[in-house]
N, C-alpha and C positions, 0 to 999 in steps of 0.2 A: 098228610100232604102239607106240602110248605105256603105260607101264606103268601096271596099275591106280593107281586110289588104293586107299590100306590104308585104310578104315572105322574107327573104333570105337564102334557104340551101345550109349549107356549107357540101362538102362531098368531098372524097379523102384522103387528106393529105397525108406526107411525110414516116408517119413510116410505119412499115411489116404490117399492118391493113387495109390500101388502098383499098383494093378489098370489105375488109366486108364493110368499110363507103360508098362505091360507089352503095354496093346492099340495106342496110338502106336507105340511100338518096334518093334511086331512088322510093324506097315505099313510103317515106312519101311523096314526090312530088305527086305518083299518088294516094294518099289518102287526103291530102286537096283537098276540098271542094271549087270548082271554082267559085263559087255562093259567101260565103263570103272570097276567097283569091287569093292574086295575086301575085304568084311565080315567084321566079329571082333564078340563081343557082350560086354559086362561087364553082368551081372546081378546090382543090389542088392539085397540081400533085407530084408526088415522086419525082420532080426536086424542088418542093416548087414554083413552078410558079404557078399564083393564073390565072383559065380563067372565066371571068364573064360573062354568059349565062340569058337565059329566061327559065322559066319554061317549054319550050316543048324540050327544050335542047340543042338549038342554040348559037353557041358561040357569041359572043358581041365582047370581048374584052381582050388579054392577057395581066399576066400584070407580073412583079417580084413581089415580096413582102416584104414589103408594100412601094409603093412610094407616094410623096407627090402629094396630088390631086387625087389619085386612089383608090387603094381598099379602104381605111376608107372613103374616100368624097364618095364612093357607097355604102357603106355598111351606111354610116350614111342619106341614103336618103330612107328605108329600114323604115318600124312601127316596126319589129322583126326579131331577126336572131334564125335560126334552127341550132345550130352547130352540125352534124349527122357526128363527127371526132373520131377519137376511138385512142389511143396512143398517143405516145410523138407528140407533136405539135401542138397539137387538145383538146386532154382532160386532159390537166394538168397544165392550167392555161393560158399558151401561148397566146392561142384566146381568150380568154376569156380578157386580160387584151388590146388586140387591142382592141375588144369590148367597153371594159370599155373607152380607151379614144377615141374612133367614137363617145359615149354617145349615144349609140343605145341600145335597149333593148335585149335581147338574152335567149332565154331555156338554163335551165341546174341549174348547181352549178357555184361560183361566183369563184373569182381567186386563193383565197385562199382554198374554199373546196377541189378545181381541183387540185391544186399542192398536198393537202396531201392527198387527197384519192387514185393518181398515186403513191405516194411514200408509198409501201405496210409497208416499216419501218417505216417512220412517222404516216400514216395511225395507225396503232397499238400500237404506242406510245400514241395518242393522246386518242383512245379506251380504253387503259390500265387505264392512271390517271383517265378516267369519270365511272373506275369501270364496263367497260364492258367487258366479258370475248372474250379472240383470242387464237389463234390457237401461241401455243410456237415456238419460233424462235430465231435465234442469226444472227446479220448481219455481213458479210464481208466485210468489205474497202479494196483499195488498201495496199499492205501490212501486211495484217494481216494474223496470220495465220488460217489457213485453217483446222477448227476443231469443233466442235461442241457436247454436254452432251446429245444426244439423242439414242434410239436403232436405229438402220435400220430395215426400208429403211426411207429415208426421201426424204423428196424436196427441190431443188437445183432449185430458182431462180432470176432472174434481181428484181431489186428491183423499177423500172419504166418501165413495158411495160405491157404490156395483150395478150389476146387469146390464153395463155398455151404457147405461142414466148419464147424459151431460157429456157424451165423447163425442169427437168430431176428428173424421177425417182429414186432415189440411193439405190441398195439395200446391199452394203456390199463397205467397206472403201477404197478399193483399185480404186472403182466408184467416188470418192468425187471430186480429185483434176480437174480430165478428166470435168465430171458437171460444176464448178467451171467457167473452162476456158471459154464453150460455153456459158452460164449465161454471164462472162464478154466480148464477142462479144456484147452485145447489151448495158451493164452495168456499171459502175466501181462501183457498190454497188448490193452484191447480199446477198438476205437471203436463209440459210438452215434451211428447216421448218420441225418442227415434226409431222409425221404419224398421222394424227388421223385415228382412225379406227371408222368409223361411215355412216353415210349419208350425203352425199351433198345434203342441201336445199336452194332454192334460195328461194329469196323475192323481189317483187317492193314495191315501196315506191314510193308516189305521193305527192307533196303541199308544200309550205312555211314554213309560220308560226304553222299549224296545219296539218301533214303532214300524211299520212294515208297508211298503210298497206294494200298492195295485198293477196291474197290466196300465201301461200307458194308453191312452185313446187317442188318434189323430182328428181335429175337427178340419171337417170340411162345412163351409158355411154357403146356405144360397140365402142368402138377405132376400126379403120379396120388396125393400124400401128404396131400391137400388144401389144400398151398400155391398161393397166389395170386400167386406172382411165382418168379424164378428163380431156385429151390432145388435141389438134386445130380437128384431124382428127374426135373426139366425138362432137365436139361442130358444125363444118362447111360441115364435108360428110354427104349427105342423109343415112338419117337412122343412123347418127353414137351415136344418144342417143334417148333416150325415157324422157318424161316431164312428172311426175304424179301429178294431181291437185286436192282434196290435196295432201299431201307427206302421204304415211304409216306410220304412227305414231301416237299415241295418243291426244284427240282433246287440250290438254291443253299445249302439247308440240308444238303445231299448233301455239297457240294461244302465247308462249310463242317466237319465232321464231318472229312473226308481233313485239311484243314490243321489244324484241332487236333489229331487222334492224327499227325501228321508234326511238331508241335510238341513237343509232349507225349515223342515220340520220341526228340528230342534236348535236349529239357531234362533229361530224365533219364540223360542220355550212354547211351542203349540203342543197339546194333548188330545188325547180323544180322537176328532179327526182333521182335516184341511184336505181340500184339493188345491194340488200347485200347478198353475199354467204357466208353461217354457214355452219358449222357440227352439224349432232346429234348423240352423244354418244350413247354406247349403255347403259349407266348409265342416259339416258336421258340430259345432261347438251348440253345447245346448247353455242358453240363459235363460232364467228363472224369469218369467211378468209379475206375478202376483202369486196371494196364498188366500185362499178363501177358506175363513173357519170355520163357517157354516155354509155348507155347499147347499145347492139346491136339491129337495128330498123326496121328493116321487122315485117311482119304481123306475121309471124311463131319464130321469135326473142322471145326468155323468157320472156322478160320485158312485150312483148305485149300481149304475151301468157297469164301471169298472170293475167295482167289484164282484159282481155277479159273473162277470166273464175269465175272474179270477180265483173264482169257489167260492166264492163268499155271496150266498142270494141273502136277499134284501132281508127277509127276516131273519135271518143270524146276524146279519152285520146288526140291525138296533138291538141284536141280545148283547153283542159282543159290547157299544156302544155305551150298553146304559152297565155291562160290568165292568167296565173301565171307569165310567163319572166313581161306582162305588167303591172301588179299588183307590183312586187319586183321594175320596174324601178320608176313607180308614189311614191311611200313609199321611196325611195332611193332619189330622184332628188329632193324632200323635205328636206334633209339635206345639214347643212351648212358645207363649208371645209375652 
């Protein structure tokens, strides 16, 4: 019999997403397959104190982070890491670059994907040159002012965070500056982005080098905060949206959705996996909003969603997942530096 794989998920972390990476986390733990894996837990806390657990959820050992001889000496005794981290700390290169020098294999996208797929400006800069269409925007820095060539309403938000954290609706100008401020409670870079009036379609994306499109999902969202589009309370209340697989739309418009978010995929050098959220016009044109490279990870989570209704159930996708992190690291640790 072949020796487990040693695990390590990482879940928690520091930003406003804590609670969703602690409910992902805890699903992928009880959906590996104890037969070929052998789970350890490092649990961030909103203090940034890192506590290194076993897989049935027993603490080990507290630690700060990172000190010398601790987390990387554990983490680098580990076949693969699970990083199940969602925002600033987690999924925007941060971990990913401890990783990188533990020399431990890890899921996901690599240091550089994670920094520009969290940076929704960068993100769309980089989209823009490789000729893939996004959703119009102007970013605010500190200092600048505060204005934008679009109709209202638009959206007012941080330019590194997730889960709808710091967005705001704006539906008339005297809403802008108020928007602005809360965006920069979490920020000091926020974009105000233009209306599209269309469909939110998400998409997974699976693989490496040859990276492969899920079934599109159409969200319908019921906010219970009296939001009208998809804010944290559509995305995290029961019932507060509906997932339709496929999306209502036309099948080439479907088909058209997989090869932007498979583009979108590797213009941004992302690995492992991403969900990419598009609109679709009603003039049919699909534009890319965002890439998220660590999507949200429960069984009922979009990402898995998709892919389950695309043959891929949950527990093959984290097989597929963690032999892709070991695949990029054999292909990688063949280069000279």
């Amino acid at each position: 019999m072949n020796k487990r794989v040693r695990v390590a998920v990482l879940l928690g972390g520091r930003s406003s997403e804590h609670e969703i990476s602690i409910a992902s986390g805890r699903s992928v733990l009880a959906a590996l397959d104890p037969a070929r894996y052998d789970p350890v837990t490092v649990e961030i806390g909103r203090d940034g104190r890192w506590e290194l657990g076993t897989g049935a959820g027993s603490v080990v050992e507290t630690l700060p982070v990172p000190v010398a001889g601790g987390v990387p000496a554990t983490l680098a005794n580990v076949d693969v890491v699970l990083p199940i981290l969602h925002g600033p700390f987690g999924e925007d290169g941060t971990v990913q670059g401890l990783l990188e020098l533990a020399g431990v294999p890890y899921v996901g996208a690599g240091v550089a994907a994670s920094a520009v797929c969290m940076d929704k400006d960068l993100a769309k800069a980089v989209l823009r040159a490789r000729g893939i269409p996004v959703t119009r925007n102007v970013t605010i820095r500190e200092g600048d002012p505060i204005d934008h060539p679009f109709e209202y309403p638009v959206f007012v938000k941080p330019a590194r965070l997730g889960s709808s954290v710091g967005i705001s609706k704006v539906r008339a100008a005297e809403e802008l500056e108020p928007a602005v401020a809360v965006a920069r409670r979490h920020d000091d870079k926020v974009l105000i982005e233009e209306h599209v009036d269309g469909i939110e379609v998400e998409c997974g994306v699976l693989g490496n080098r040859n990276p492969i499109a899920s079934l599109p999902g159409e969200i319908v969202a019921h906010g219970f905060d009296g939001a009208d589009w998809y804010d944290f309370s559509a995305k995290y209340d029961e019932g507060g949206m509906d997932l339709i697989v496929p999306p209502r739309v036309p099948a080439d418009i479907v088909a058209r959705v997989q090869e932007v978010s498979v583009d979108a995929f590797i213009a941004t050098e992302c690995e492992g996996m991403a969900r990419v959220d598009c609109f679709v016009t009603g003039e049919g044109d699909v534009l890319v909003n965002e890439l998220n490279t660590i999507p949200g990870f429960t069984p009922t989570s979009v990402y898995a969603k998709l892919f389950e209704a695309s043959g891929v159930p949950y527990g093959e996708l984290l097989d597929r997942l963690i032999e892709l992190a070991l695949e990029r690291h054999e292909r990688r640790s063949k280069l000279q530096y």
